[in-house]
BAFI-3210 file (N, C-alpha, C; in Angstrom, 3 decimals, decimal comma, padded with zeros to 6 digits):
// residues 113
n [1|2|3|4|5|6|7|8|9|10|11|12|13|14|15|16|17|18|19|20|21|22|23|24|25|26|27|28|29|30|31|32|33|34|35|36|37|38|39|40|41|42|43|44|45|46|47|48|49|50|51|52|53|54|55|56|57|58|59|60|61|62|63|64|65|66|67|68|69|70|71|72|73|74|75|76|77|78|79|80|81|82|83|84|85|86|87|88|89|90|91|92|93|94|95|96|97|98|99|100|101|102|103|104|105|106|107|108|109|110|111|112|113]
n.u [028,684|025,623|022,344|019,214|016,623|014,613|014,290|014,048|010,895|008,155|005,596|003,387|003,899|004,587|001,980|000,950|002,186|002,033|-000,867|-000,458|001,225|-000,928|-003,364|-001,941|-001,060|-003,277|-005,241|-003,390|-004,492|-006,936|-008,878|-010,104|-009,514|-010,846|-010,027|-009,771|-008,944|-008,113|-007,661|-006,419|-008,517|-010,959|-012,680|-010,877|-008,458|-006,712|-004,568|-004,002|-001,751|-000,775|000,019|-001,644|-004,097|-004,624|-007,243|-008,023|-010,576|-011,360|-011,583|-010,746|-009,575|-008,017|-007,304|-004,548|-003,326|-003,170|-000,621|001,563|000,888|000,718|003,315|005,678|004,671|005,112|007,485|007,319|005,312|006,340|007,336|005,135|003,682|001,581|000,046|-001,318|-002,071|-004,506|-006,249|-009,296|-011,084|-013,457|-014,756|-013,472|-014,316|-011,978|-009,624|-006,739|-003,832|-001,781|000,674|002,549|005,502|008,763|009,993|008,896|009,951|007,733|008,345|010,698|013,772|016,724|017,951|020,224|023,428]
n.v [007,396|006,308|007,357|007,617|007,004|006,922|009,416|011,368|011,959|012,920|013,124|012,772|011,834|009,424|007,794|008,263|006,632|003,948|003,425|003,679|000,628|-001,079|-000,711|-001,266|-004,430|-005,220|-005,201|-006,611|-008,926|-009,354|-007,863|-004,712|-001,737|000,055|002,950|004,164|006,903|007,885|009,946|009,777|008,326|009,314|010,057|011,079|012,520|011,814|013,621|014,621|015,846|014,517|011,634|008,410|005,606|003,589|002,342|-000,768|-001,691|-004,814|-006,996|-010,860|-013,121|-015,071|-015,508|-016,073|-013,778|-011,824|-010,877|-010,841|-008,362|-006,865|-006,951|-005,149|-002,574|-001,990|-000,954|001,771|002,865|004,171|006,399|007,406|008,049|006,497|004,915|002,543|-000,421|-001,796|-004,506|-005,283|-008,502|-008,890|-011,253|-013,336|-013,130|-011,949|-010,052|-008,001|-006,826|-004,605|-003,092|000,036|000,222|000,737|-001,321|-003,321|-005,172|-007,606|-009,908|-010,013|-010,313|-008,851|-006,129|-006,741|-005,391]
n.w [-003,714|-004,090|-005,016|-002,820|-004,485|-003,253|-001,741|-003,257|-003,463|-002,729|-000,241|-001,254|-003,824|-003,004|-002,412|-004,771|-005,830|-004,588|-004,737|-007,741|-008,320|-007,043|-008,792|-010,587|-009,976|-009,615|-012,094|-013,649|-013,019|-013,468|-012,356|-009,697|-007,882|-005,383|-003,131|-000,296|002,360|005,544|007,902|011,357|011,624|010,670|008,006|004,324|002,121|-000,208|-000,461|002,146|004,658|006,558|008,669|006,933|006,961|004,782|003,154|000,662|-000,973|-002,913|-005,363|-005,442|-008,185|-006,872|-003,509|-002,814|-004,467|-003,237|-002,028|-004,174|-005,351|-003,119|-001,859|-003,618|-003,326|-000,865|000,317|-000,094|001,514|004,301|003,021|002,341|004,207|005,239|007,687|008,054|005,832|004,562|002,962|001,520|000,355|-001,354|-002,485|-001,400|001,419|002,648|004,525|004,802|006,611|006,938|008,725|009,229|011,126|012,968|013,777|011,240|009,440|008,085|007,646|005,689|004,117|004,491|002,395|000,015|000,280]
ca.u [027,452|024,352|021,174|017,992|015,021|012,786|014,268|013,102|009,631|007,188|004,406|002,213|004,291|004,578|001,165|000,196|002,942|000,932|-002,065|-000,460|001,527|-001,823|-003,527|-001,020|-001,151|-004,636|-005,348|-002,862|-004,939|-008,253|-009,832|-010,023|-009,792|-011,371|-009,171|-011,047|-007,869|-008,876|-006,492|-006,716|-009,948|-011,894|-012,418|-010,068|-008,613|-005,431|-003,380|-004,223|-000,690|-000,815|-000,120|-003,123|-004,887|-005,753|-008,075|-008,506|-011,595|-010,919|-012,058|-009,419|-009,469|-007,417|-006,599|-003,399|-002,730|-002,708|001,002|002,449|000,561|000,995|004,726|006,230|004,648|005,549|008,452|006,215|004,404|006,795|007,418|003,633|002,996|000,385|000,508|-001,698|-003,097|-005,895|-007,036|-010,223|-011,483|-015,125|-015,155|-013,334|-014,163|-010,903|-008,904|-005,003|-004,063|-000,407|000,877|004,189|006,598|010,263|010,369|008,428|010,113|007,243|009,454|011,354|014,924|017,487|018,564|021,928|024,047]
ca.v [007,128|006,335|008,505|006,766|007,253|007,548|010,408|012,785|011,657|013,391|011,502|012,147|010,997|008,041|007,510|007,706|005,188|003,090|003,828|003,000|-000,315|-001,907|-001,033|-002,703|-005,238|-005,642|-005,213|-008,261|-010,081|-008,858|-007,135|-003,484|-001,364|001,136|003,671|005,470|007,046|007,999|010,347|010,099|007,638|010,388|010,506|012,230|012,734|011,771|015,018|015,370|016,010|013,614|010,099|008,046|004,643|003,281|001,049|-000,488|-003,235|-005,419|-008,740|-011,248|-014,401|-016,032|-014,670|-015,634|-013,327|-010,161|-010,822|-010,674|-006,779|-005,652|-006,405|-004,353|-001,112|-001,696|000,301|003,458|003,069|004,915|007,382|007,526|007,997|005,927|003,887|000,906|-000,782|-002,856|-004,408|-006,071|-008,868|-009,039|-012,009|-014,441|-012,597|-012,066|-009,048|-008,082|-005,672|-003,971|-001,761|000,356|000,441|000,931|-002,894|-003,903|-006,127|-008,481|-011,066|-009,257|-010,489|-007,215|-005,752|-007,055|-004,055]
ca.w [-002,953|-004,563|-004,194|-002,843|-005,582|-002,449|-001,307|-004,084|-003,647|-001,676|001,004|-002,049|-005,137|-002,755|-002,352|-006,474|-006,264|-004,223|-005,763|-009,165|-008,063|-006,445|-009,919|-011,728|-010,006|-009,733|-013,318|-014,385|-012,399|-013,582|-011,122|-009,886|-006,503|-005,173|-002,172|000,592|002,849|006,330|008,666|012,609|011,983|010,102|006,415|004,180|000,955|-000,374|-000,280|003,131|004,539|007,701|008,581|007,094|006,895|003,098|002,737|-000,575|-001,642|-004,594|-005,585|-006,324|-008,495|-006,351|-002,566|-002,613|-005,551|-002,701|-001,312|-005,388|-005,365|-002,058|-001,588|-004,248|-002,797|001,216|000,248|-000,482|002,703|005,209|002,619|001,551|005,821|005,095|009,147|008,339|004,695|004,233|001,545|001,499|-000,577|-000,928|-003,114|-000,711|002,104|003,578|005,046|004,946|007,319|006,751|009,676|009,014|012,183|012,874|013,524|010,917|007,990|007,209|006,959|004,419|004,128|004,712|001,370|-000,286|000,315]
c.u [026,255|023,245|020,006|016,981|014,162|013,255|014,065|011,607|008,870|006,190|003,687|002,488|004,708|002,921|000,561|000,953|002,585|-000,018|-001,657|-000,519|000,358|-002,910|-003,128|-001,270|-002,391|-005,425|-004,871|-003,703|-006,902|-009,018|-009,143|-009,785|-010,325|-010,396|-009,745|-009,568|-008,430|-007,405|-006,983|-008,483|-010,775|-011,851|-011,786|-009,845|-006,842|-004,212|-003,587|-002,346|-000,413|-000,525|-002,151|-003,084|-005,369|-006,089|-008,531|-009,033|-011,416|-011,709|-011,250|-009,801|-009,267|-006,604|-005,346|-002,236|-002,298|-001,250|001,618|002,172|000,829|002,724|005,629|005,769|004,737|006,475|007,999|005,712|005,147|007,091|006,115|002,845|001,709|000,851|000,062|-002,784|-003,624|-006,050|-007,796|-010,283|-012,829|-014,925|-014,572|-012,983|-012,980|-009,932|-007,675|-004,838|-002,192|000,161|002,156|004,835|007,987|010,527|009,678|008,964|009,087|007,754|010,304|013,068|015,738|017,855|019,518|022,783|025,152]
c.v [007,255|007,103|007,461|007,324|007,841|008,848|011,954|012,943|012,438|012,546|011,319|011,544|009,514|007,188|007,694|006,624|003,864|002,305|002,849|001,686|-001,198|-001,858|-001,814|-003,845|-006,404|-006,171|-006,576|-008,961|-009,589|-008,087|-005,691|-002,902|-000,130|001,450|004,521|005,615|007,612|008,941|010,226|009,430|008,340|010,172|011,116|011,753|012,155|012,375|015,257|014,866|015,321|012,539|009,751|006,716|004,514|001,914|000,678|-001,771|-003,560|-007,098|-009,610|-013,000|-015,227|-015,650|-014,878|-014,621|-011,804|-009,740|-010,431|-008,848|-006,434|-005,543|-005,599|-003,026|-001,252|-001,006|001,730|003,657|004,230|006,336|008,096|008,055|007,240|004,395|002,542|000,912|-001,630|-003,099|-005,864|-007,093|-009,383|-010,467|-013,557|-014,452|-012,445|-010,507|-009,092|-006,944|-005,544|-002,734|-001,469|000,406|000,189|-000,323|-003,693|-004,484|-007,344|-009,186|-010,920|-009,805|-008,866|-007,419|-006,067|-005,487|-004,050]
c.w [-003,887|-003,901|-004,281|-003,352|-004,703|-001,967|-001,868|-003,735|-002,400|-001,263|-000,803|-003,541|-004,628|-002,630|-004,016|-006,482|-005,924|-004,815|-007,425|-009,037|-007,641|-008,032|-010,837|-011,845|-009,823|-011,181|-014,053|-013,429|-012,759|-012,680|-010,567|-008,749|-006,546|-003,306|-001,580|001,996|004,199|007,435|010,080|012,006|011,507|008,455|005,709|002,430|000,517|-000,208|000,802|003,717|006,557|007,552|008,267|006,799|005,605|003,613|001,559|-000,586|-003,163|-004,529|-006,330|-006,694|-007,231|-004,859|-002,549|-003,820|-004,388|-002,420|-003,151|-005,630|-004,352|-001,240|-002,495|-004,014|-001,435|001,209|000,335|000,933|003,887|004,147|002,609|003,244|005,599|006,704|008,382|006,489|004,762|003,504|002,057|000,429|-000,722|-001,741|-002,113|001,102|003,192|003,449|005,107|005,489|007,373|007,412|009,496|011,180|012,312|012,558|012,453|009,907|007,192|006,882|005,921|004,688|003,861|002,687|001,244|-000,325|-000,648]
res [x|x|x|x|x|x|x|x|x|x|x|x|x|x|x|x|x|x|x|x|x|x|x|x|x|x|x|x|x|x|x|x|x|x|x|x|x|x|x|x|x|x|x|x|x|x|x|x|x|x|x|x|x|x|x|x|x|x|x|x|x|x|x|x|x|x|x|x|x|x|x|x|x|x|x|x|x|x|x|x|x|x|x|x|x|x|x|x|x|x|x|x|x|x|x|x|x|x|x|x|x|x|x|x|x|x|x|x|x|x|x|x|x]
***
């Protein structure tokens, strides 16, 4: 039996993972974000040890560059309790709004087992 990677990880080594992965992939694409995390609709901090809400603003060449960055960390998200991500794009003014739930695959084809 194989061991699942995510299950070492704590909410918050899932959430730098986040964090990193949306850098990454921001970066190859020039542009930068900024992460304001919000618990229960209130302001908050990253380590706060609750389900929370990121919201991150960026400005992207090219909007359809958000789906190549924000699907390689949707994995993180149920670990990361992070319910719902956002990411803004001020430059072509347009919004992506990413809610975790049991049913949610995002059109994700199941894993090859």
């Amino acid at each position: 039996v194989q061991e699942d990677p995510m299950d070492k990880l704590t909410y918050l080594d899932a959430r730098n993972a986040i964090e990193n992965g949306i850098n990454q992939g921001l970066t190859a694409v020039g542009s930068k974000a900024k992460f304001e995390y919000k618990a229960g609709g209130e302001p908050s901090t990253k380590d706060v040890q609750k389900p929370v809400e990121l919201t991150v603003d960026t400005q992207l060449q090219d909007p359809k560059q958000h789906k190549a960055i924000i699907d390689p960390i949707k994995p993180y998200m149920e670990k990361a309790q992070v319910t719902t991500l956002v990411m803004n794009d001020s430059k072509s003014h347009a919004t992506w709004t990413y809610n975790l739930g049991p049913a949610d695959t995002s059109g994700q084809a199941a894993p090859a087992q």
